[in-house]
N, CA and C of each residue as an Amber inpcrd file, in Angstrom:
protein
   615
  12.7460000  63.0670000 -10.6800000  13.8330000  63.1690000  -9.6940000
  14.3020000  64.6190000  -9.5720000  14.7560000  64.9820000  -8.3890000
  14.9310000  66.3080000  -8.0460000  16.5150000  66.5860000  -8.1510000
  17.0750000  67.5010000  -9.1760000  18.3700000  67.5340000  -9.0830000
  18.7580000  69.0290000  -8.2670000  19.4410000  68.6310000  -7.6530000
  20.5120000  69.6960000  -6.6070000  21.8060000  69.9260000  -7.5290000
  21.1280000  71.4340000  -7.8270000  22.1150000  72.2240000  -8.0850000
  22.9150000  73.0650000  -7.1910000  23.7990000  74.1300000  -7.4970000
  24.6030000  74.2440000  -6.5560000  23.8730000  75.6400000  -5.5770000
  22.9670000  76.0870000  -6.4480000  21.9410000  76.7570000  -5.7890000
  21.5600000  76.5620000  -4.9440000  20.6550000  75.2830000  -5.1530000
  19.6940000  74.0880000  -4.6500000  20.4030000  73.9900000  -3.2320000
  21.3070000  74.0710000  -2.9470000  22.0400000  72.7330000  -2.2300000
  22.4330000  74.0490000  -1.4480000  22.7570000  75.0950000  -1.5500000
  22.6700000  76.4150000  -0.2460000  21.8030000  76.7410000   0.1320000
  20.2670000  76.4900000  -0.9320000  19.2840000  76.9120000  -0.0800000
  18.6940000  75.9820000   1.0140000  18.6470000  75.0130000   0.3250000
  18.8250000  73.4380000   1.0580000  19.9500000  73.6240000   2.8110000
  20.8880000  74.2950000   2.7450000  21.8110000  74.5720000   3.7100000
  21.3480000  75.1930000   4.3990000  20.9190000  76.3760000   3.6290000
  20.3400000  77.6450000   4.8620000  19.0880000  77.0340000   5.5810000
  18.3050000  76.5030000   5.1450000  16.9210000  75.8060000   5.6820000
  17.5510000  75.4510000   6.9020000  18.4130000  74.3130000   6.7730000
  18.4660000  73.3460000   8.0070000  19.4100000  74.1690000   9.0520000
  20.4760000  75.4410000   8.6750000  20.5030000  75.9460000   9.4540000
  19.9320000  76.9260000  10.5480000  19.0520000  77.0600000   9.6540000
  17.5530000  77.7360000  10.2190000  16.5330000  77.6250000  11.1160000
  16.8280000  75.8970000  10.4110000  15.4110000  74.9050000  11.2900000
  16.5440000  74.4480000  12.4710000  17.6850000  74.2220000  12.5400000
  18.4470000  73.9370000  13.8520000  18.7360000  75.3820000  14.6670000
  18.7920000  76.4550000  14.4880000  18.3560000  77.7160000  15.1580000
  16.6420000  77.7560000  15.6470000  15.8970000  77.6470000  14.8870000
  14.7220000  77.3970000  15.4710000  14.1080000  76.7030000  16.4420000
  14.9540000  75.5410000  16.3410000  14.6150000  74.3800000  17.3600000
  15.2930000  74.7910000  18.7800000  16.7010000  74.8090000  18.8340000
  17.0100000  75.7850000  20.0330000  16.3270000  76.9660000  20.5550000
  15.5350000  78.0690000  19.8230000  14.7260000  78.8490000  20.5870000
  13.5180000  78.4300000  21.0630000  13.3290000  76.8340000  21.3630000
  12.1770000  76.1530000  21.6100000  13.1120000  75.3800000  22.9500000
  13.9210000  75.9170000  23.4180000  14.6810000  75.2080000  24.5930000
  14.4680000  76.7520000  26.0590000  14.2230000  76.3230000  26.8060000
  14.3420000  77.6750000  27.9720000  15.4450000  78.3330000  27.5520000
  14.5350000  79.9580000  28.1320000  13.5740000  80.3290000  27.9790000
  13.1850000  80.3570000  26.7380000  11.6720000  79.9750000  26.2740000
  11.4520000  80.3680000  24.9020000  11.5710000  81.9310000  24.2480000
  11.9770000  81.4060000  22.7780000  11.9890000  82.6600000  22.3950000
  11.7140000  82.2780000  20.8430000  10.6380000  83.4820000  20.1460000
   9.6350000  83.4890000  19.3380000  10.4870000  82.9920000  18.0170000
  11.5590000  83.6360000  17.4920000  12.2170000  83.8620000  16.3240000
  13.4030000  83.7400000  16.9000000  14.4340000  83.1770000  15.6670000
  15.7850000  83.1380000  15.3810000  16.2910000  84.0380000  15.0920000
  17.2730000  84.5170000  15.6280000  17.5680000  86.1300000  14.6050000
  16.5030000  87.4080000  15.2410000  15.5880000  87.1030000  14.0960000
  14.5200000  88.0740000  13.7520000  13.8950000  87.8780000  13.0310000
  12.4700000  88.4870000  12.9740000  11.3200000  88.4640000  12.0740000
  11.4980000  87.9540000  10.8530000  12.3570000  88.9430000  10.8370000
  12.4110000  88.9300000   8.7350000  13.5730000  87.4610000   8.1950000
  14.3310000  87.3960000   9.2330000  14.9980000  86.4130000   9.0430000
  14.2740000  84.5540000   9.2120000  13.5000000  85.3170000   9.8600000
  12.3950000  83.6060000   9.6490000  11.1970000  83.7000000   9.0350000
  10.8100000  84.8200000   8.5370000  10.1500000  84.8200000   7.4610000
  10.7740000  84.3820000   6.2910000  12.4340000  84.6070000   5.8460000
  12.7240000  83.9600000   4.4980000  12.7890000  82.4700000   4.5680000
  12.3560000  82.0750000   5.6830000  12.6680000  80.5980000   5.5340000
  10.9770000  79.9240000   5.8050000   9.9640000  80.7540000   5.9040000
   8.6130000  80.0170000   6.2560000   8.6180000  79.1310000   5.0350000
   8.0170000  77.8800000   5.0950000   8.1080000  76.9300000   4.3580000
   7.6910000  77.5530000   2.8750000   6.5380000  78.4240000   2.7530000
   5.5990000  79.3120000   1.5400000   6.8060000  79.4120000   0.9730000
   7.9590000  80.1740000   1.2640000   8.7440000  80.7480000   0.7070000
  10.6020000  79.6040000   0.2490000  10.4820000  78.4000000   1.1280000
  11.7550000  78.0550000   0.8870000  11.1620000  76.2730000   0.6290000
  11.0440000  76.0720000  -0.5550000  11.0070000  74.2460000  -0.6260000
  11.8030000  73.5920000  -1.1340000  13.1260000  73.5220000  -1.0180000
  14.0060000  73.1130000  -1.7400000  14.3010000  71.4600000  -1.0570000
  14.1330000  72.1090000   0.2540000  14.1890000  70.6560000   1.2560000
  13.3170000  69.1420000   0.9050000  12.0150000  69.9410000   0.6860000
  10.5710000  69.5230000   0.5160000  10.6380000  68.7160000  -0.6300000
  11.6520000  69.0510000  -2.4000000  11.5460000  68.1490000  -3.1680000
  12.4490000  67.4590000  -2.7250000  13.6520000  67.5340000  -2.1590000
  14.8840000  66.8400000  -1.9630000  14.9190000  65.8030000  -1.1430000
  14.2370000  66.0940000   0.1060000  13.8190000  65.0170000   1.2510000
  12.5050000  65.5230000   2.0040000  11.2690000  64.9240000   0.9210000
  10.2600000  65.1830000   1.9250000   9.6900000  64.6480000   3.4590000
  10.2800000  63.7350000   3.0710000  10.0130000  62.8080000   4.5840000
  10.7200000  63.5970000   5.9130000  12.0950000  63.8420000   5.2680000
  12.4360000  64.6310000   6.3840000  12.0770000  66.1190000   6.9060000
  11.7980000  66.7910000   5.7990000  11.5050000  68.1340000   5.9350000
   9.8950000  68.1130000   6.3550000   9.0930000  66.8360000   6.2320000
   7.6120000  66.6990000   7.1740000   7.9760000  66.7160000   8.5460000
   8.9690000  65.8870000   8.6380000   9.4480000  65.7460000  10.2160000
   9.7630000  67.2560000  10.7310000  10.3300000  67.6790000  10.1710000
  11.2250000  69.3730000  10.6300000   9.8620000  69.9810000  11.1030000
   9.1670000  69.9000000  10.1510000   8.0080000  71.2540000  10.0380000
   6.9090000  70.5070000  11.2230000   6.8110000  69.3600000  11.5130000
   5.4730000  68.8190000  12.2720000   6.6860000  68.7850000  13.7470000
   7.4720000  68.8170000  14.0920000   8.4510000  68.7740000  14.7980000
   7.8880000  69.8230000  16.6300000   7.9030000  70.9760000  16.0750000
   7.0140000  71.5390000  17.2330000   5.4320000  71.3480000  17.1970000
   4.8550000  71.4480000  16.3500000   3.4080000  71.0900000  16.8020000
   3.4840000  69.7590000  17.8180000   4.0410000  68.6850000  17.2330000
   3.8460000  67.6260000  18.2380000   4.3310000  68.1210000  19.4190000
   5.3980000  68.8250000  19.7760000   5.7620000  68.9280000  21.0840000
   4.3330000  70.0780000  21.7010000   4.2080000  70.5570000  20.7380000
   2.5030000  71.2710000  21.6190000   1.3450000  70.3350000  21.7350000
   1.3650000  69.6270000  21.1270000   0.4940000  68.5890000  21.4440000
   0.7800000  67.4990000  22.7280000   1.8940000  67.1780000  22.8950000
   2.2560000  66.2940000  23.9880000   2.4140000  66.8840000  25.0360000
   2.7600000  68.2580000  25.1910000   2.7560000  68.8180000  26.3250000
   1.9130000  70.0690000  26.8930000   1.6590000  70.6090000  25.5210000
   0.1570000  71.5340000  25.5830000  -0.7680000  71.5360000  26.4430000
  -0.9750000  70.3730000  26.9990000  -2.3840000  70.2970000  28.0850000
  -1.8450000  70.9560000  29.2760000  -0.1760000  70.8910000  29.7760000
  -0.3950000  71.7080000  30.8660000  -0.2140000  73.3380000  30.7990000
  -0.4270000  73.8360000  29.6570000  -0.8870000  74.8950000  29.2550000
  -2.0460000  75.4990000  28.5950000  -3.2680000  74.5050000  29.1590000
  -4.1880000  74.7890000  27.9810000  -5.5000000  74.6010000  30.2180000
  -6.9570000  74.9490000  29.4060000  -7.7420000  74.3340000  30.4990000
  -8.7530000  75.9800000  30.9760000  -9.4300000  75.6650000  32.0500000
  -9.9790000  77.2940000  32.0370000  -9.5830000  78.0820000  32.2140000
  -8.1410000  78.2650000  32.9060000  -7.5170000  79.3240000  33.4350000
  -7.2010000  80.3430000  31.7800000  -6.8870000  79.2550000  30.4450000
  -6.5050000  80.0760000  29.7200000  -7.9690000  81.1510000  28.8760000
  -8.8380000  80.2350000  29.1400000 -10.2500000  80.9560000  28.8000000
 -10.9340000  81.9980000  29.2400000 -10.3520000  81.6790000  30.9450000
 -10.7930000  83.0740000  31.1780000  -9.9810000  84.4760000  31.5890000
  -8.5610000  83.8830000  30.9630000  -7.5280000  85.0290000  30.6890000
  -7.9440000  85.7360000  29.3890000  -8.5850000  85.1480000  28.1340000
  -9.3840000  85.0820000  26.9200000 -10.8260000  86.2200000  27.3390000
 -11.0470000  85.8670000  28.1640000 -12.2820000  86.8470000  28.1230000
 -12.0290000  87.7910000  28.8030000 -11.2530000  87.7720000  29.7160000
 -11.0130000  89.3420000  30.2090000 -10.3930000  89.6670000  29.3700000
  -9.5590000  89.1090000  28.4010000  -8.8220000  90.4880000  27.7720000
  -9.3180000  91.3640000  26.3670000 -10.7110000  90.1700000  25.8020000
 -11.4440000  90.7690000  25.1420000 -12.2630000  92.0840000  25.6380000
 -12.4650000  91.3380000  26.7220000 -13.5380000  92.5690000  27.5000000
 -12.8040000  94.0550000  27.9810000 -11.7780000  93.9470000  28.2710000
 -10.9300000  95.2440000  28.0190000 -10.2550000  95.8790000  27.4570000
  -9.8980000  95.0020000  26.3420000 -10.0180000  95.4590000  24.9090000
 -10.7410000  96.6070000  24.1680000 -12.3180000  95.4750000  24.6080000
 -13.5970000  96.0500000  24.1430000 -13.7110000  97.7090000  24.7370000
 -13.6340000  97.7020000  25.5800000 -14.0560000  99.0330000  26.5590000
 -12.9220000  99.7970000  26.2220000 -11.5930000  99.7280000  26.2810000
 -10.5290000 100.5010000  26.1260000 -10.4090000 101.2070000  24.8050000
 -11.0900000 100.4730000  23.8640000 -10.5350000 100.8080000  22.5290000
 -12.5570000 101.4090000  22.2750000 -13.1250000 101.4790000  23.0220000
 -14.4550000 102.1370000  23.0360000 -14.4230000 103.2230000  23.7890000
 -13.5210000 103.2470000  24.8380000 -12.9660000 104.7860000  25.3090000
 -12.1290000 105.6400000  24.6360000 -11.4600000 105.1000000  23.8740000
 -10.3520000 105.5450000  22.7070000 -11.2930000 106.2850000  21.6560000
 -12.7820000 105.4370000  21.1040000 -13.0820000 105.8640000  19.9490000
 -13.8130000 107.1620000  20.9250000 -14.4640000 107.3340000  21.6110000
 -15.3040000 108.4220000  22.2820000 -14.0900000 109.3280000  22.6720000
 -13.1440000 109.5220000  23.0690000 -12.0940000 110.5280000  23.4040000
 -11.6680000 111.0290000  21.8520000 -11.0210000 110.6270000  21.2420000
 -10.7020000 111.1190000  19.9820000 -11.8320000 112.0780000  19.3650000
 -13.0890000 111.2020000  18.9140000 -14.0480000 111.5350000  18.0810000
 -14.9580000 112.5800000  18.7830000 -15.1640000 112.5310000  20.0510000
 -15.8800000 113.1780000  20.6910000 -15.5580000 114.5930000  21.2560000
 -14.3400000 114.3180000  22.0770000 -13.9570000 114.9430000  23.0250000
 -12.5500000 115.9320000  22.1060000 -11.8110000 115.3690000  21.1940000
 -10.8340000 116.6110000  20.2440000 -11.7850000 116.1920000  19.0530000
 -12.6630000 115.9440000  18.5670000 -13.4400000 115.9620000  17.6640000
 -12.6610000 115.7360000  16.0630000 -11.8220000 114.2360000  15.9850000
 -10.9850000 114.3160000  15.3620000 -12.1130000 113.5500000  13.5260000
 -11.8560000 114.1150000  13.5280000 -12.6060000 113.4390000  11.8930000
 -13.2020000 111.2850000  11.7630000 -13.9780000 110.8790000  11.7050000
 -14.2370000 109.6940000  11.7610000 -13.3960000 108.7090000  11.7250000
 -13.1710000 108.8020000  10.0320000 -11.9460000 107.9020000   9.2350000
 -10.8910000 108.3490000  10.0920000 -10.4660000 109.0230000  10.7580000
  -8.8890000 109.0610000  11.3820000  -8.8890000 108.2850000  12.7960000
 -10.2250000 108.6460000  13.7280000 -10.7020000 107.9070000  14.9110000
 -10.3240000 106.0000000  14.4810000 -11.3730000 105.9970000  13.5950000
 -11.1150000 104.5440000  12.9810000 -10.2240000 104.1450000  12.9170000
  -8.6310000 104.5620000  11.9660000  -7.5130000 104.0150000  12.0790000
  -6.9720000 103.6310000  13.4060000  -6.6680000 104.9700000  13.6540000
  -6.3750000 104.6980000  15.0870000  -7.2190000 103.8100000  16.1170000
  -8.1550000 103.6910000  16.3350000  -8.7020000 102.2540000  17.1200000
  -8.2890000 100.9590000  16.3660000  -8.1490000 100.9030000  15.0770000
  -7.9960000  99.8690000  14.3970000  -5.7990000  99.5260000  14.7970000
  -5.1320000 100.2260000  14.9070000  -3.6950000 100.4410000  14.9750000
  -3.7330000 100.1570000  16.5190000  -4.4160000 100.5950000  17.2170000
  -4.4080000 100.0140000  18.7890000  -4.8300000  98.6070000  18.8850000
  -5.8360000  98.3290000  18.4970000  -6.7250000  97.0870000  18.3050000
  -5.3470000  95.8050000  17.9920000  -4.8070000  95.7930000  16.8900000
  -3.9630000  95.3640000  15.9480000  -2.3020000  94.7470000  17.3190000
  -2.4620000  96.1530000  17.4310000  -0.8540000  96.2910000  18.0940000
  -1.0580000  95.8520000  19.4860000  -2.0150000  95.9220000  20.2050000
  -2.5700000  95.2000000  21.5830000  -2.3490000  93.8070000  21.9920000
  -3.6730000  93.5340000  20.5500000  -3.2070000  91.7520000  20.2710000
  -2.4900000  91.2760000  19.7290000  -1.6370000  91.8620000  19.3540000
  -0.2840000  90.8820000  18.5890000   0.7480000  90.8290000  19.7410000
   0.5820000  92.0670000  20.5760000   1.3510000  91.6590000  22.0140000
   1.1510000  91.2680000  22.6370000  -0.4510000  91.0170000  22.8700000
  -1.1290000  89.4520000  23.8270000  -0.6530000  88.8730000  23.1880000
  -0.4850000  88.0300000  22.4740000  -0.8290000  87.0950000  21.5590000
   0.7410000  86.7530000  21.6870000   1.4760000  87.5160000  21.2490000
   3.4640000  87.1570000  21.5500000   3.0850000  86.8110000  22.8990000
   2.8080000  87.6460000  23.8470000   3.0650000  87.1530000  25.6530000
   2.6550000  85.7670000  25.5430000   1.5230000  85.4420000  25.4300000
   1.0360000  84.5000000  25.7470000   1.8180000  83.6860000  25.2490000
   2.0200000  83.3320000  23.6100000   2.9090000  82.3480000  23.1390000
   4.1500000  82.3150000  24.3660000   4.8080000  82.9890000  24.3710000
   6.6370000  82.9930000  25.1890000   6.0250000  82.4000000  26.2190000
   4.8710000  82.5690000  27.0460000   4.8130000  81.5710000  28.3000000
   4.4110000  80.4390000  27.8200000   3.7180000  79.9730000  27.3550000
   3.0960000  78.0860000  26.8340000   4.3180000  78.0500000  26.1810000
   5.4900000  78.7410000  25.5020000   6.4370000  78.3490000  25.3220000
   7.1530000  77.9180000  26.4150000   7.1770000  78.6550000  27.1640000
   8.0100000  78.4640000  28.1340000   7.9160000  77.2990000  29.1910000
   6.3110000  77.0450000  29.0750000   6.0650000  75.7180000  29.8440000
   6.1210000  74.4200000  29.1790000   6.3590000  74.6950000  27.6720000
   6.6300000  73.4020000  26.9390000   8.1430000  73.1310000  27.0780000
   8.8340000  74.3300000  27.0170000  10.2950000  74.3860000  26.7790000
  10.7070000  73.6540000  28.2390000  10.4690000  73.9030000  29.3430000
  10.8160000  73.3290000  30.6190000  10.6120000  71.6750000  30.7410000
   9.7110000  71.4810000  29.8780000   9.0440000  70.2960000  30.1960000
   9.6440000  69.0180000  29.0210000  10.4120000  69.2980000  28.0350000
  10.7800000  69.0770000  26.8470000  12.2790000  69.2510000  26.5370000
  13.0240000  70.0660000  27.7640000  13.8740000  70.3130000  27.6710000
  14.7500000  69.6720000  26.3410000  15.2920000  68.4160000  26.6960000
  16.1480000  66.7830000  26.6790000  15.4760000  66.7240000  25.5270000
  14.2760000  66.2800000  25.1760000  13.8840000  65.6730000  23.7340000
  14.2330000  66.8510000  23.1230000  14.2580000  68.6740000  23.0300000
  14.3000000  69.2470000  21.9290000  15.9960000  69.1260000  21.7900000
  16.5630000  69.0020000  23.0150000  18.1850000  69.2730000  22.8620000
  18.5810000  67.6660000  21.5390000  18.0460000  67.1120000  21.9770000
  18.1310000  65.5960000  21.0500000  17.4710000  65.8120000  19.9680000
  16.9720000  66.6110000  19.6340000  16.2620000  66.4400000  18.2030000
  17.2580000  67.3640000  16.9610000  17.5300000  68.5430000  18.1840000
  18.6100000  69.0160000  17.3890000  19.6070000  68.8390000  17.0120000
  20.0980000  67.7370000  18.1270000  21.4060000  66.8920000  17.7100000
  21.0660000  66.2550000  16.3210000  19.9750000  65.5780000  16.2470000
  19.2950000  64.7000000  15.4220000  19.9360000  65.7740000  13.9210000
  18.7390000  66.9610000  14.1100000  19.1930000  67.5960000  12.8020000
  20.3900000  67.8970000  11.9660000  21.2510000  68.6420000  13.3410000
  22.2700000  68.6970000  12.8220000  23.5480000  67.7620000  12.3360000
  23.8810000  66.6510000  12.8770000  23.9310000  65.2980000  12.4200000
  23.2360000  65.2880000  10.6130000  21.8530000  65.3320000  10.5760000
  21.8920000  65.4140000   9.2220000  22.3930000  66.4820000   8.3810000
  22.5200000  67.3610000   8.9560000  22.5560000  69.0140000   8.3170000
  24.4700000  68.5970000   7.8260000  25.2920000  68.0230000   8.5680000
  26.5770000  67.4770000   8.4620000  26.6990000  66.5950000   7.2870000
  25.8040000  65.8270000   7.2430000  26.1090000  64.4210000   6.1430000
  25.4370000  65.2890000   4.6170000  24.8500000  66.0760000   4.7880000
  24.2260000  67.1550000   3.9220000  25.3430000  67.9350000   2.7550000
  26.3270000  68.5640000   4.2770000  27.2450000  69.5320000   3.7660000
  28.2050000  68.2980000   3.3030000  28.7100000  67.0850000   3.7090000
  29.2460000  66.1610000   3.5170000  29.2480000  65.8810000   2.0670000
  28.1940000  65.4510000   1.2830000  28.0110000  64.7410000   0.2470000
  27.7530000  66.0660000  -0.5890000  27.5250000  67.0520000  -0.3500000
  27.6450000  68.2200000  -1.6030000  28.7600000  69.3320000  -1.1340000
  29.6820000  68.8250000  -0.2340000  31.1210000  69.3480000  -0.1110000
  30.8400000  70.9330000   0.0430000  30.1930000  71.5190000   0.9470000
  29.5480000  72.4800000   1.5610000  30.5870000  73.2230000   2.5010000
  30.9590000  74.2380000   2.6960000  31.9960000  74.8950000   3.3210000
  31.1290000  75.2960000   4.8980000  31.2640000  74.5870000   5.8710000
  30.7840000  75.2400000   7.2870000  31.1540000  76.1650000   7.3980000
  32.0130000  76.8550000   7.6440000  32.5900000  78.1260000   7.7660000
  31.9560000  79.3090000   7.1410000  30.6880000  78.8660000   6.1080000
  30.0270000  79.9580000   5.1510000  28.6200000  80.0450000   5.8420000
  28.1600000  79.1260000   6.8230000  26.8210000  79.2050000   7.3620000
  26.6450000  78.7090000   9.0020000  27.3750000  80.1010000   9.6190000
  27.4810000  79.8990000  11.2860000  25.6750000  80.1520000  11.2980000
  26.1340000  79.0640000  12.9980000  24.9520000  79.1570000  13.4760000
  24.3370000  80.2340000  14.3990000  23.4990000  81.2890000  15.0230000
  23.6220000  81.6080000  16.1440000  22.8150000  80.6420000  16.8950000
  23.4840000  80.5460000  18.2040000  22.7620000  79.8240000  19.1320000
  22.8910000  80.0180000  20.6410000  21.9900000  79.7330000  21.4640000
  22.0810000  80.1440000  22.6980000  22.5410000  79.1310000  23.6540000
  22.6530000  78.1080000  22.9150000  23.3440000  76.9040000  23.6610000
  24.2970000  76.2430000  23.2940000  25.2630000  75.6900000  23.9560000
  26.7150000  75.3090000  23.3640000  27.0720000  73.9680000  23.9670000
  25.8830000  73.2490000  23.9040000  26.0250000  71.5680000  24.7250000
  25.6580000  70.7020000  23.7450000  25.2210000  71.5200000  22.3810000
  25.0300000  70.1560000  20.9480000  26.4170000  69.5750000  20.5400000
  26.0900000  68.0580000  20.4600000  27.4190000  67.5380000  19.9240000
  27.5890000  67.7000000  18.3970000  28.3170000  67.4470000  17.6830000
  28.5590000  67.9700000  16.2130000  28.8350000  69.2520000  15.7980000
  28.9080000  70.1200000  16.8320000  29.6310000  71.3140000  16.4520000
  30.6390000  71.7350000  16.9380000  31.2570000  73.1480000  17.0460000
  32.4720000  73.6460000  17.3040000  31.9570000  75.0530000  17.8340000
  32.4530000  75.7180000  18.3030000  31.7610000  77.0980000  19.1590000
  32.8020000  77.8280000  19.2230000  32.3060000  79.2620000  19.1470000
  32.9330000  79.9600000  19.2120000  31.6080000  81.7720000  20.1990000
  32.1420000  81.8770000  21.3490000  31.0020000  82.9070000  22.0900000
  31.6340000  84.8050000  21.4360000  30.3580000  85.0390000  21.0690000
  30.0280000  86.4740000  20.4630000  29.1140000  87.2020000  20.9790000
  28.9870000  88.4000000  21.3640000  28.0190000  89.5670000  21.8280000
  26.9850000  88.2190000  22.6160000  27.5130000  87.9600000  23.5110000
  26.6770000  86.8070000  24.5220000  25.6040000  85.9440000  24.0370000
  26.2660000  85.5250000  22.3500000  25.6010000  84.5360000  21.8740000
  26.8330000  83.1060000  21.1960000  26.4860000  82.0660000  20.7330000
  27.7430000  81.0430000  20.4940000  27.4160000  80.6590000  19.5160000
  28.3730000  81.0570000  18.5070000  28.1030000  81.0020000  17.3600000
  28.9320000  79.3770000  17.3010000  27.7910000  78.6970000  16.5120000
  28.2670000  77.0080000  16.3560000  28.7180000  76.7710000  14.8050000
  29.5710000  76.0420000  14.3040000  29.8890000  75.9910000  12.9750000
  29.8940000  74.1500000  12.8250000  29.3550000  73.4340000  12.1870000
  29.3460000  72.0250000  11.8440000  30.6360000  71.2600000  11.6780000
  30.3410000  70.1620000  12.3970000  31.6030000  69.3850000  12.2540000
  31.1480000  68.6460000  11.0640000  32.3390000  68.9200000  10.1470000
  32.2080000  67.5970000   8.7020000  32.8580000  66.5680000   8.6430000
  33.1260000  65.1010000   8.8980000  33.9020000  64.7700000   8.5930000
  33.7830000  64.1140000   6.7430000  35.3420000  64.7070000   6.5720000
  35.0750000  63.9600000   5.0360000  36.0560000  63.4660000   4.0950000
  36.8130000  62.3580000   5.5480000  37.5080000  61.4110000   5.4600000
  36.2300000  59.4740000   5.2080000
């Protein structure tokens, strides 16, 4: 049996406030991360399982939560159009970053190993910004299409994230939410630098 300590039971907090920030940036327009990078990196599952011994059933649900919605609605973002957006952009890739290595190496005659990095730092930084674009739009066509079920799922969470702070007497006031939407029931709002910060309703009468 898994005991929740008082540790346990904030990290346990921060998760689900995390995973209910997450789920809202899966509502129009999409948007990649909560916060920021580093701030949803401390919560990638590798790094936070506190949920996982405590309630695995639920924390399967959390984590399989968007894949299914890419799966149910994925097809109208998927088909040849995305394949052969896929090959042109290899193919100019290919050539761009083959004009890159011949200008450097050739033409200022810059030393091999330095040519290399640098095609390799273009290469890198190219596709990780395809690769974001592309996500934010199939986001964006899941998010349109999904609207209602993600706004309900988050209700869903946070509802539990409440009975959570409930039974280990958890201070809301210590773990605002940011959020871009202010139509979930179970919270309280308050609007900041044109974001709404939500704080949990407890009851614990």
């Amino acid at each position: 049996m898994f005991i929740i300590t008082t540790t346990e039971s904030y990290k346990i907090a921060r998760y689900l406030i995390f995973q209910i920030e997450r789920i809202d940036c899966h509502r129009y327009p999409f948007k990649i991360f909560p916060r920021n990078f580093i701030y949803a990196l401390r919560f990638h599952p590798l790094f936070n399982k506190s949920l996982k011994k405590y309630d695995p059933n639920f924390y399967k649900e959390l984590e399989t939560f968007t894949p299914t919605l890419g799966r149910k609605y994925g097809k109208k973002v998927k088909g040849k159009k995305v394949v052969i957006e896929v090959i042109i952009f290899a193919i100019v890739l290919f050539y761009f970053i083959k004009f890159v290595a011949f200008y450097f190496y050739k033409i200022l005659n810059f030393p091999l190993w330095i040519t290399l990095i640098i095609c390799y730092i273009l290469f890198v930084s190219i596709t990780m910004a395809w690769l974001f674009n592309g996500r934010k739009k199939s986001g964006n066509v899941i998010a349109r299409a999904a609207d209602e079920e993600i706004k309900k799922y988050a209700e869903k969470v946070i509802s539990y994230t409440a009975e959570f702070f409930k039974e280990f007497k958890l201070d809301p006031t210590k773990f605002p939410l940011e959020l871009r939407y202010n139509d979930y029931s179970g919270l309280k709002y308050q609007k900041f630098d044109g974001k709404f910060i939500g704080y949990l309703v407890v009851k614990n009468e």
